[in-house]
N, C-alpha and C positions, 0 to 999 in steps of 0.2 A: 504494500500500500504506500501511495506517495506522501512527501509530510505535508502536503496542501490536504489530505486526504483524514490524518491525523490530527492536525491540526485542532484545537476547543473551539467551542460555538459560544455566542452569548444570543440571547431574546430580548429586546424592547420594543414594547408597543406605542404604536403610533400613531396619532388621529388622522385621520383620512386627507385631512388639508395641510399634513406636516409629511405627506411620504410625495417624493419625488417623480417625476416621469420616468428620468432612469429605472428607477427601484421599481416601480410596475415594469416595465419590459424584462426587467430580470427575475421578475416574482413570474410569469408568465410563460417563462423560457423555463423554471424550473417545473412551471406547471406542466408543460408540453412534455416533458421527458415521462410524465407518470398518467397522464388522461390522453383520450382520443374524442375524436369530435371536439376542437378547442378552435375558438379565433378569437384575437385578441379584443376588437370589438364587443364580446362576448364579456369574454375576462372584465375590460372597463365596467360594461356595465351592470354588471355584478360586483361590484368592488367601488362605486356609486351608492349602492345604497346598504352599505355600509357604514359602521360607524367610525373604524381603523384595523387595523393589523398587527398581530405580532410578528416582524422580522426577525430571520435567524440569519445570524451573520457567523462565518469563518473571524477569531480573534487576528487572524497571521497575514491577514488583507483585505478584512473586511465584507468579502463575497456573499451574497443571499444563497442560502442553501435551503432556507426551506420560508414555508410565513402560515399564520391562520388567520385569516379577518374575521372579524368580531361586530356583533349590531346591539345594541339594549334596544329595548321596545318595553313598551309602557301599553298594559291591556286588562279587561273586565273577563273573568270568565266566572262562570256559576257565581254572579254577584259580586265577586271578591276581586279588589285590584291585585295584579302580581306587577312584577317584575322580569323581564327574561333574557337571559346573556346568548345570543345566537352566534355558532359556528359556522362561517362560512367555509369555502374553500381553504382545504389545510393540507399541505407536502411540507415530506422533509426525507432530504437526500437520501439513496439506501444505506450510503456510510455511516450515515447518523444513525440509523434506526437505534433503539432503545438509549437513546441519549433524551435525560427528564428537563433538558433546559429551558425547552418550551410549556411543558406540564407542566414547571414549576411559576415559571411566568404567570401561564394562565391561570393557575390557581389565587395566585396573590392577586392576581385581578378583580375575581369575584369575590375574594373575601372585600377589599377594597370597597368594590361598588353595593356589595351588601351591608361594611358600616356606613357608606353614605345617604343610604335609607334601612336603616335595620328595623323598621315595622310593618316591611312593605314582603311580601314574601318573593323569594327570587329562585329563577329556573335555571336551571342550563338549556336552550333547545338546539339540536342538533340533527342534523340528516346523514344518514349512515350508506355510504357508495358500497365499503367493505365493510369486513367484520372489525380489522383493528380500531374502528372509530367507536363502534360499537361495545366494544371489550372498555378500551376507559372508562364509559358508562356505567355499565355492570360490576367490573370490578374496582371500582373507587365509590361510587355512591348507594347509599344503602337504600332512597328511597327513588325510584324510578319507575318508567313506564319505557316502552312494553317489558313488561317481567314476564320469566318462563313460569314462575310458581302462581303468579296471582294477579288478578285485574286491578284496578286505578281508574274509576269512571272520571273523576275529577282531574287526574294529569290526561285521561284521552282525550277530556273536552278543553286540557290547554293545548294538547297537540293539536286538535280538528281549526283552533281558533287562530295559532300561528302559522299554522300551513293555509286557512282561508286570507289570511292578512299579508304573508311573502310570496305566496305563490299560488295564489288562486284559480281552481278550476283545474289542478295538476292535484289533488289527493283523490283517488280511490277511498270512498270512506267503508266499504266491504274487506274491503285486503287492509286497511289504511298503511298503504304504498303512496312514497308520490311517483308519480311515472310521467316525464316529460316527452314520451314517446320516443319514435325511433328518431335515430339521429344525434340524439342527446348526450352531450360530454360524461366517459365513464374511466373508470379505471382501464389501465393496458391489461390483456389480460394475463401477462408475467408479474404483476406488479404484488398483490397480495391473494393468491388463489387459495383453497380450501381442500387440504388434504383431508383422506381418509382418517388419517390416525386425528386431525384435526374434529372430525364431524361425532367423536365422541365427549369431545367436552359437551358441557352442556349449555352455557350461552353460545358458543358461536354455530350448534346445530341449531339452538332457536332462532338467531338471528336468519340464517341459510333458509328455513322455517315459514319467517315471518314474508322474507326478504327472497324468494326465489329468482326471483331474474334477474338478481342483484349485480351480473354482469354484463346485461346490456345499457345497465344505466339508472334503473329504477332505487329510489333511495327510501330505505325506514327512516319515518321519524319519529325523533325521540326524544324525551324530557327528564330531566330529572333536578330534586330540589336542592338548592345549591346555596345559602341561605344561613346568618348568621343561629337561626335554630339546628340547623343538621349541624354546622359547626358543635354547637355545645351537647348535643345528642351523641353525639359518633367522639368526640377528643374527652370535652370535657370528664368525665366520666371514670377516665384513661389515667388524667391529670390526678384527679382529687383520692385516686387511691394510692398513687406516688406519695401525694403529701401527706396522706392519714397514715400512712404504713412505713413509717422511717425505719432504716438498718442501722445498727450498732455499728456498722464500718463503711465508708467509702466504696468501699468492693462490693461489700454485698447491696448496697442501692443499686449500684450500677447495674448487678446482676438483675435483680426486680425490675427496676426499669428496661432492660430488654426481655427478658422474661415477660414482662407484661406487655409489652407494646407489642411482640410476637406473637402473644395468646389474644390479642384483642381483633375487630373484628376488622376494625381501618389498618389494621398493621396487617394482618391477614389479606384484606385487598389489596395492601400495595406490594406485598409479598408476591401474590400471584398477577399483579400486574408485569410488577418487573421481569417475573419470568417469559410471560408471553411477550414483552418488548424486547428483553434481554435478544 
């Protein structure tokens, strides 16, 4: 591997009126390596009605290797105001795969825009091309929709409400697929295929499942709650038994302290995240 190749990455997000024309033709060009059906006209104007992007850049020259654009939207569903953090378009080179420096970004994002309204409830939503988009979902957040074990009448009608509000008249609400028909910008199909030995986990058969012609283009979408409540639900929890259960030694905290955060439920997701990104 070359050390352009080796090289660290860093993430910072960017409002839409602070990313350059360069930086889209090169966000673009990364895009092209990984989807088909793509024109750049296309690319803009999707990346318009956005709110910004997180760019990944090479530390050793600064190069765009990968990005995700990002929308907040502000909406009413079953009476109640949310909040929702939207995934657009997201690549990141294959040299990178399992590198968290965009996950890490994005996560301080939403914790961010969820203290800046913390009464207001706040989603993640997302449209799922493959399954890897679909895996951070499930195995980072505890409460989401579509789930293989149980329904969510409530996250399906934030689904039905942000897919009539982004992209209207493209949701199947039988399959609830959106499917932009033929034609439509997809994954290459070397890019993340679905093996055999894969279709026995059990999220990414459900996804394959929910999401069958996932390789012509058609995308699940997805929700999940992202929101300074799950924060305190899923850590806090974690935290407060560290501090109620002090060790007599230095060593042995530490010991608890990974002991616990292993046997916990968020340490166990990101356990099994890392391995499927690894």
């Amino acid at each position: 591997m070359s050390a352009l190749h080796k090289s660290k990455i860093y993430t910072r997000y960017h409002p839409l009126k602070h990313i350059a024309v360069q930086d889209v033709r090169e966000m673009f060009k990364v895009f092209c390596r990984y989807y088909e059906n793509t024109s750049l006209e296309q690319f803009i104007s999707d990346l318009n009605r956005k709110s910004g992007a997180f760019i990944i850049r090479r530390k050793i020259d600064d190069a765009i290797v990968g990005f995700s654009t990002m929308g907040i939207y502000h909406m009413e569903v079953d009476g109640k105001k949310i909040r929702g953090i939207f995934s657009g378009d997201t690549i990141l080179e294959k040299e990178y795969w399992g590198n968290r420096a965009m996950n890490a970004a994005f996560v301080k994002r939403l914790v961010w825009e969820a203290i800046k309204d913390p009464f207001t409830p706040q989603y993640w939503f997302l449209i799922s091309k493959g399954y890897k988009t679909f895996l951070l979902l499930t195995r980072n957040f505890p409460d989401y929709y579509p789930h293989p074990e149980h329904d969510n009448p409530h996250m399906k009608h934030i689904v039905e409400a942000y897919c009539d509000k982004l992209f209207p008249g493209k949701l199947d609400r039988d399959a609830m697929v959106l499917d932009f028909g033929e034609g439509s910008n997809c994954l290459k199909s070397d890019v993340t295929p679905i093996s055999a030995a894969q279709r026995t986990e059990t999220d990414i058969a459900f996804f394959e499942q929910r999401n069958p012609q996932w390789e012509r283009g058609t995308e699940l979408p997805c929700v999940g709650r992202a929101d300074l409540v799950t924060f305190f639900q899923v850590i806090a929890p974690q935290v407060l038994k560290l501090l109620f259960k002090p060790s007599r030694s230095g060593a042995g905290w530490r010991r608890r302290l990974a002991n616990q955060w292993s046997d916990s439920s968020f340490g166990k997701a990101v356990a099994r995240h890392r391995a499927t990104m690894g």
